[in-house]
C-alpha positions as CSV (number, residue, x, y, z in Angstrom):
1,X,-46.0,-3.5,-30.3
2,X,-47.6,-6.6,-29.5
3,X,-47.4,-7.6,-25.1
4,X,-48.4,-11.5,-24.6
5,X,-48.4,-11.7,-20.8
6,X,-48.0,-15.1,-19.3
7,X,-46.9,-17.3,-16.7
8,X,-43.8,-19.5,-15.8
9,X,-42.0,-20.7,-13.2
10,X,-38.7,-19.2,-13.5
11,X,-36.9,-16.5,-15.7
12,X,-35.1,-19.6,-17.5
13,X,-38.3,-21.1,-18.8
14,X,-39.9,-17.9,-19.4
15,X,-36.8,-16.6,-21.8
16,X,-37.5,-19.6,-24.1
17,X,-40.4,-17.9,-25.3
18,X,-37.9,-15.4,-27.2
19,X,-38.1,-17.3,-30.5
20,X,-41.7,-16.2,-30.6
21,X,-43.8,-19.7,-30.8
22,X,-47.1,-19.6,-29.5
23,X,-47.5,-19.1,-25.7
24,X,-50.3,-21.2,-24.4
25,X,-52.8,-18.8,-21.8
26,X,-51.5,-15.9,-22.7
27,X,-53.2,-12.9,-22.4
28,X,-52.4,-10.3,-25.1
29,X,-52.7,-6.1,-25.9
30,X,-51.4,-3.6,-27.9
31,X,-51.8,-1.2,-25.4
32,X,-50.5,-2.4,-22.4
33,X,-46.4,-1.7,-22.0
34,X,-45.2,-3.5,-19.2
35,X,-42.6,-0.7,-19.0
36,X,-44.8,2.1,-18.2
37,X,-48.4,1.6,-18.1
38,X,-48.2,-1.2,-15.0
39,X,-46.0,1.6,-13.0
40,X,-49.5,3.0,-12.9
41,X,-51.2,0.0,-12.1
42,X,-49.0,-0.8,-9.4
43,X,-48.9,2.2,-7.8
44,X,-52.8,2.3,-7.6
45,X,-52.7,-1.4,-6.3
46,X,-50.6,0.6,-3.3
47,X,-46.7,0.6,-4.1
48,X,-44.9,3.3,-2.3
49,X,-44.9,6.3,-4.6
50,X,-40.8,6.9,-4.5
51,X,-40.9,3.7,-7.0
52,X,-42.0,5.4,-9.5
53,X,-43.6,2.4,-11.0
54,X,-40.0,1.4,-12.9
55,X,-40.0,-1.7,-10.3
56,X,-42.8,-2.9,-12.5
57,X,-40.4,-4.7,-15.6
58,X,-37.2,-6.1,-15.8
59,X,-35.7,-7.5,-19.2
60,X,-35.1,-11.4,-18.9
61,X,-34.2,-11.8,-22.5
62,X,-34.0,-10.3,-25.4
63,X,-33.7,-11.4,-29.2
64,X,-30.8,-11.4,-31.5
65,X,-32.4,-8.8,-33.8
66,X,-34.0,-7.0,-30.8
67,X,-37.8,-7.4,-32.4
68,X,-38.6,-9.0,-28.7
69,X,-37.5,-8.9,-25.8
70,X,-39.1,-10.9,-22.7
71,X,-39.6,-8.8,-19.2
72,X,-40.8,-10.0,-16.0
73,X,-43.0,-8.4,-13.8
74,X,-42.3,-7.3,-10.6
75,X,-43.4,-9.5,-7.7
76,X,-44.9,-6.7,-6.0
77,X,-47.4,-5.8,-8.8
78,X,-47.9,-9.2,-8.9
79,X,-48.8,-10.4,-5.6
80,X,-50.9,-7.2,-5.3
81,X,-52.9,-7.3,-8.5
82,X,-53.4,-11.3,-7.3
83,X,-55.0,-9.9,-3.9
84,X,-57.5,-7.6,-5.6
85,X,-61.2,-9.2,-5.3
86,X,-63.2,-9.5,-8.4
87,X,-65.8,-7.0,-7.2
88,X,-63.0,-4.7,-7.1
89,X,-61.1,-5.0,-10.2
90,X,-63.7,-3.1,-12.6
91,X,-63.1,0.1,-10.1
92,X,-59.0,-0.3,-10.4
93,X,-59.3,-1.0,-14.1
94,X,-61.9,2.5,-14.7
95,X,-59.0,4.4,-12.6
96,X,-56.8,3.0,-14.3
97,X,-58.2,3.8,-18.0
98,X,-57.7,7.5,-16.9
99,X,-54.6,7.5,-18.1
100,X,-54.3,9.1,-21.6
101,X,-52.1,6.2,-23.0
102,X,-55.7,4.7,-22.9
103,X,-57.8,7.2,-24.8
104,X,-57.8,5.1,-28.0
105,X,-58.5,1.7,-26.1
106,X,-62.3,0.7,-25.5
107,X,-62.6,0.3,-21.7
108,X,-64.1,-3.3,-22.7
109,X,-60.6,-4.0,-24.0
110,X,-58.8,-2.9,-21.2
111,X,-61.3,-5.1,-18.6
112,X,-60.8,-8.2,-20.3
113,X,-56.8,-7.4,-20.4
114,X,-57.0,-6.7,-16.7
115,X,-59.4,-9.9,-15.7
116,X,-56.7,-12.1,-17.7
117,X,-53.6,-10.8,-16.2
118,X,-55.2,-10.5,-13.2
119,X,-56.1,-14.9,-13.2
120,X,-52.2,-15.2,-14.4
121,X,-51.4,-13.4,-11.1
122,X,-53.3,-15.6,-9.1
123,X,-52.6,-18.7,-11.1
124,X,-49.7,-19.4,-8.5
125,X,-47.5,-20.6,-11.4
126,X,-44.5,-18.4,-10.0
127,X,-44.1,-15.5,-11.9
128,X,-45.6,-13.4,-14.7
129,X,-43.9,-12.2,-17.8
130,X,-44.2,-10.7,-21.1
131,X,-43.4,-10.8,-24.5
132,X,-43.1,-7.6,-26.4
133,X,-42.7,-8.0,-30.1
134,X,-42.3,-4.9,-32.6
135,X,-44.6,-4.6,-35.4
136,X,-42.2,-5.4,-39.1
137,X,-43.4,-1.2,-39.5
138,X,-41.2,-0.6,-36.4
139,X,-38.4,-2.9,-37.4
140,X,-38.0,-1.2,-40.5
141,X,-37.8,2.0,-39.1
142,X,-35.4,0.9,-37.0
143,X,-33.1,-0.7,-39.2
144,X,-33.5,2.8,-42.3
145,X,-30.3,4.2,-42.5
146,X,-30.5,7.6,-41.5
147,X,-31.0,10.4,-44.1
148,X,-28.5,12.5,-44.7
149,X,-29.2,15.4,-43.0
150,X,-29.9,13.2,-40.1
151,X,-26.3,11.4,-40.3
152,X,-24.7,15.2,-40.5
153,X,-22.5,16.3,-37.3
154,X,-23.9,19.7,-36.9
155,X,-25.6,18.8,-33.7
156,X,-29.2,19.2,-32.9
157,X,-31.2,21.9,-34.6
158,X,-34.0,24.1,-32.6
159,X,-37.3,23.5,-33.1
160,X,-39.3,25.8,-35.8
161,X,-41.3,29.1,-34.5
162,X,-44.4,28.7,-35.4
């Protein structure tokens, strides 16, 4: 998956982007799922821990084929990653990195992610979003028809011993 993070004023202008033109000052990873990953970021920035982290997304749009969809960010994560002084943000982003969804990501990577998002939060533009397209691999997994041992009614089988 590709995430382009940016900024617009509303969830109308922001769902325009789902035709997947170039989004001027965005701020892009591979790595990054809004879905998941900024749970973790937001509850490190302080969110109350019953959240979860699943305040962190919510789908604004989503294309006809379903190879993007566009989510916004909640405005929680946002007004609290906005707050976090720049002295303070390469601490949050090495906590951050713990997590293992970030083993194969160079903590470089990550920094620079985290220093963009984190100007797009402050920016004062309204709100942040992002654009997650799947990679043409994923689409045409996606789309394979099943095999036929997978289309079979029998139900699911157990696992193998090993």
């Amino acid at each position: 998956m590709k995430f382009e993070y940016f900024a617009r004023s509303d969830d109308e202008s922001a769902a325009l982007t789902i035709d997947g033109s170039l989004i001027e000052g965005s701020v892009e990873s591979h790595v990054v799922d809004p879905a998941s990953v900024l749970g973790q970021l937001e509850r490190l920035l302080g969110a109350r821990a019953e959240d979860g982290g699943l305040r962190s997304a919510q789908l604004v749009s989503e294309s006809a084929d379903g190879a993007r969809l566009v989510i916004r960010l909640s405005g929680p994560l946002v007004s609290l990653f906005a707050m976090v002084q720049p002295g303070t943000l390469g601490d949050i982003v090495k906590y951050w990195g713990l997590s293992r969804r970030f083993r194969r990501a160079a903590p470089e990577d990550l920094h620079a992610f985290a220093l963009g998002l984190h100007g797009l939060c402050q920016s004062g533009n309204g709100r942040v979003y992002c654009r997650a397209t799947a990679d043409e691999s994923e689409l045409a997994l996606a789309s394979a028809p099943a095999s036929p041992a997978e289309a079979g009614g029998d139900g699911p089988k157990p696992l193998p011993r090993r």
